[in-house]
Every structure is written in structure tokens, then in C-alpha cells.
N, C-alpha and C positions, 0 to 999 in steps of 0.2 A: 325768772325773767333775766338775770344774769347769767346766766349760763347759754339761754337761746341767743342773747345777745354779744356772747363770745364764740360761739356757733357762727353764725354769722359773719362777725369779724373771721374766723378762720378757714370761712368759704373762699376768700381773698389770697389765703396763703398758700405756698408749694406747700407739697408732701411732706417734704421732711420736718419743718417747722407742726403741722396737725401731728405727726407722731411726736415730735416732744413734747407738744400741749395737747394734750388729746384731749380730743371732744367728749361732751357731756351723749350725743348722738348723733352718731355718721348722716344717718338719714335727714336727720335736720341739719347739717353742713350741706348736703346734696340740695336740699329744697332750696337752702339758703342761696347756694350759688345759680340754681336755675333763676327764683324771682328775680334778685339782683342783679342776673346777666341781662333777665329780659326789660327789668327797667332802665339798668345800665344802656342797653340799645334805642329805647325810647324817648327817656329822658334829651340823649346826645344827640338824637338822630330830630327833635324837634327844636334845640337851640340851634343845630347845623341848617334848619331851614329857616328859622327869626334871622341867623345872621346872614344868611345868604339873601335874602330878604331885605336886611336893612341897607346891605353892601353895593345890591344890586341899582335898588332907587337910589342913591348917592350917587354910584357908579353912571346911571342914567343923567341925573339931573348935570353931572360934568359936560356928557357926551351929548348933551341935547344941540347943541350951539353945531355941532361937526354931522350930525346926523338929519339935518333939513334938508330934503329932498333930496335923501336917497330913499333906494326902493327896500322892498321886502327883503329882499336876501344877502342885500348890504346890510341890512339893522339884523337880522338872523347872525350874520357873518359876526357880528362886535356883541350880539347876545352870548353867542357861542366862546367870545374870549372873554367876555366878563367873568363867566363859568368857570372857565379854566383858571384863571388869573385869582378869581377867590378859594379853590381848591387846595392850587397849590401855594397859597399862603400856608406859613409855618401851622401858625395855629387852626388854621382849618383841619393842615393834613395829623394834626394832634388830637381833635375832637371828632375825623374821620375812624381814626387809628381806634380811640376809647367806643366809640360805636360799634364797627367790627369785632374789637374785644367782646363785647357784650352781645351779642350776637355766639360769638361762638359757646363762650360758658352757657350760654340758655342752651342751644345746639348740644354742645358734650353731655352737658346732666339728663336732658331728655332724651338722648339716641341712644347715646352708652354709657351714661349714670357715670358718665366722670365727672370730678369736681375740676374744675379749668380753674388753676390761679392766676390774678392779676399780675401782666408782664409788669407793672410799676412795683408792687408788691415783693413780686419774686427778685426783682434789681436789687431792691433795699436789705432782702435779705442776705443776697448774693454779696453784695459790698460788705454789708456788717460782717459775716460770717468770714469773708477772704478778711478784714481787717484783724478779725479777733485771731485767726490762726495765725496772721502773720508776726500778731501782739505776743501768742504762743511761744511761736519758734523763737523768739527773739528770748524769751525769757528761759524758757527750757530748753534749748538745744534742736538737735537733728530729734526728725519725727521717730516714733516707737515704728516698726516693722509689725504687718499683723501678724497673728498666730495661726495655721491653717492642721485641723486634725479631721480624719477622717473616719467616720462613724457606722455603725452597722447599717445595713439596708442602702450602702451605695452614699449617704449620706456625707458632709459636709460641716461640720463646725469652724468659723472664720473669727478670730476675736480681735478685734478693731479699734487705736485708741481711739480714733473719731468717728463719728457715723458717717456710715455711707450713703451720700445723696440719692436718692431715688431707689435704694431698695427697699421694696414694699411688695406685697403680694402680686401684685400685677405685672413688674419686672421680672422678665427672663436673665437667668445670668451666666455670661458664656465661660466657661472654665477647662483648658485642656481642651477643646475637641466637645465636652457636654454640655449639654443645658440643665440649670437647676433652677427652682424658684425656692424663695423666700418660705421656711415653715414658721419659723419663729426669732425674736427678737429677745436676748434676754440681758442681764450684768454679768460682765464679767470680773475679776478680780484685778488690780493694777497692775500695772501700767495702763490697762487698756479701760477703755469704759462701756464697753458692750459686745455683744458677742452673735454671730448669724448664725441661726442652723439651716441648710439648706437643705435640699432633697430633691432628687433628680424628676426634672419638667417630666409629663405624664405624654405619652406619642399623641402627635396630632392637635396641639398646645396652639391655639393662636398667638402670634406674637401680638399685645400690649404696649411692649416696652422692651429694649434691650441694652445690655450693658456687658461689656467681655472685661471680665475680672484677672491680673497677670499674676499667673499663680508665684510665680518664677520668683520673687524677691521674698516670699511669705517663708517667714521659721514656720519647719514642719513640724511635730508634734516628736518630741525626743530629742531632737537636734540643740545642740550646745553653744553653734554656732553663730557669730553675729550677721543675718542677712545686709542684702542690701534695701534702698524704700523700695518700695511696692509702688506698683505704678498703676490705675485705672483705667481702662481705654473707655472712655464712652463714646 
């Protein structure tokens, strides 16, 4: 029960966060983010009509005294800004926004079996995680330089002291002029705390996802010398 229920919870989260807590099963993450997208859109999408609803007869009951004989298409004309006028309220366009969300995550898991995480979600990671590297540098120095060696069969090993956001199976990654994706994930030795082995994309790949990696600052494999940071293009 704990487990579906941390399942669940990390239907909610970007990629990189389900690869450091890995699920107990993908496919129940998937499931998880479809039901909770499609409640997430129903749930929001019927408070969005209670309070349009309650706003509107308020809205009415003001406008009664101004709207005595006029016709049809002058009360159409002040229906039509009442509409707008509670839309574009903050919080409408917030419980607009969490509907749409849920809408899409339903959409991604059922079309193309992606797990869509909450943009609220992914914020709070994105702050914690820029905080904690900045807590880093502050306490250890300039960032480590990756390590980049290159492997039989065309291949690619990149060893990384921090993970790299968003590469996962389904990211294409641009290097030099090639495309590689993602074979494996494994530890590496320090300074670094993990390490990519890559392997060149297969012809006729649909793009997923893209990310151009700068080989240009990476110690190469033998090299003595200290680079400069490596820099990410996403």
C-alpha cells in the first residue's frame, strides 16, 4: 500500500527526481498520472463552474438596478463581461491553469504513455535543487569539470559530479555534430557521483526530447589538464 502510494506521489514529479527515488513500478506511475490528471481536470473544472456560478448571481444581483429595460443584447453584452471579468480574475486564471494541467497529464499518459509532471511540483524542485547547488558551491568551491571517454562501438562515457536534468532514455543528446541517447546510468568514483554511458541514436529516431551537450570544457580521458566548466545547452 505504501509503495502505490509513493507511486502516486511521484506521478507528480519531473524525471529526474523518479530516477533518484525510483518507483516500486513505472507502469503504476503511468496509471497514477493518467487517473490523477483526469480527476485533477474534473475535479477543477467543476469548482471552476460552482464559482462562476456563485460570482455570476452576485454579479447579477449588483447589476439588476442598471439592467431595467434594457433589451436582449444589452443583458447578453454585460453577460458576456461578467465572463470575462471572472476569468480573468487571478484565481480563476489559477484554477483555469490546474485544469488544463490535468487535462494534459490525462492526454500524455494516454496518447504517448508519458508521465507529465506537475508544473507546481517541478517549481519546488527546481528552487530546492538551484538552492542546494548554490549551498554547494558556496561550501566546496568551483564546480568539478565532467570526465568525457570514449568507448568501443562509437560509444560515449561522461562521468558527472551532479546529474544531469532530463537525461533519461527518451532524450536525444546532441554532441559534436552526433546524436546519442542514454544506455545506461551507473556510479562513478569521486569527485563525481555518477557517470552516462551513451550510445549513438539509431537512423530515423524520433525526437522525444533534446539536449546539446558542450563537449568543449569536458577532461578527456588521459588528459592532465585542468578544463574549464562545461556548459549545457538545453
Amino acid at each position: 500500500m505504501q509503495s502505490t502510494f509513493r507511486d502516486f506521489l511521484l506521478s507528480f514529479c519531473p524525471a529526474r527526481s523518479r530516477e533518484a527515488r525510483r518507483p516500486s513500478s513505472q507502469l503504476t506511475v503511468l496509471r497514477a498520472a493518467i487517473w490523477s490528471g483526469g480527476g485533477q481536470f474534473l475535479v477543477i473544472t467543476l469548482v471552476l463552474i460552482v464559482q462562476f456560478k456563485e460570482y455570476f448571481v452576485a454579479r447579477s444581483q449588483q447589476l439588476a438596478p442598471r439592467l431595467e429595460g434594457s433589451n436582449e443584447t444589452g443583458q447578453a453584452i454585460v453577460t458576456a463581461m461578467v465572463a470575462l471579468e471572472f476569468l480573468f480574475h487571478p484565481f480563476s486564471l489559477f484554477l483555469l491553469y490546474l485544469a488544463l494541467e490535468g487535462a494534459v497529464r490525462f492526454l500524455g499518459g494516454i496518447i504517448t504513455a508519458e508521465i507529465v509532471p506537475s508544473l507546481l511540483v517541478f517549481l519546488f524542485f527546481k528552487i530546492s535543487d538551484s538552492t542546494s547547488q548554490s549551498i554547494s558551491r558556496r561550501r566546496n568551491g568551483p564546480p568539478v569539470a565532467d570526465a568525457m571517454e570514449r568507448l568501443a562501438d562509437g560509444r560515449i562515457r561522461i562521468a558527472s559530479a551532479t546529474l544531469k536534468v532530463g537525461w533519461n532514455t527518451s532524450v536525444t543528446i546532441g554532441i559534436d555534430g552526433q546524436w546519442f541517447e542514454v544506455e545506461r546510468e551507473e556510479p562513478a568514483p569521486l569527485p563525481y557521483s555518477c557517470a552516462y554511458v551513451l550510445r549513438p541514436s539509431p537512423p530515423g529516431k524520433v525526437l522525444r526530447g533534446y539536449q546539446e551537450y558542450d563537449a568543449s570544457g569536458a577532461l578527456k580521458a588521459g588528459s592532465t589538464t585542468e578544463p574549464g566548466a562545461v556548459k549545457d545547452v538545453f
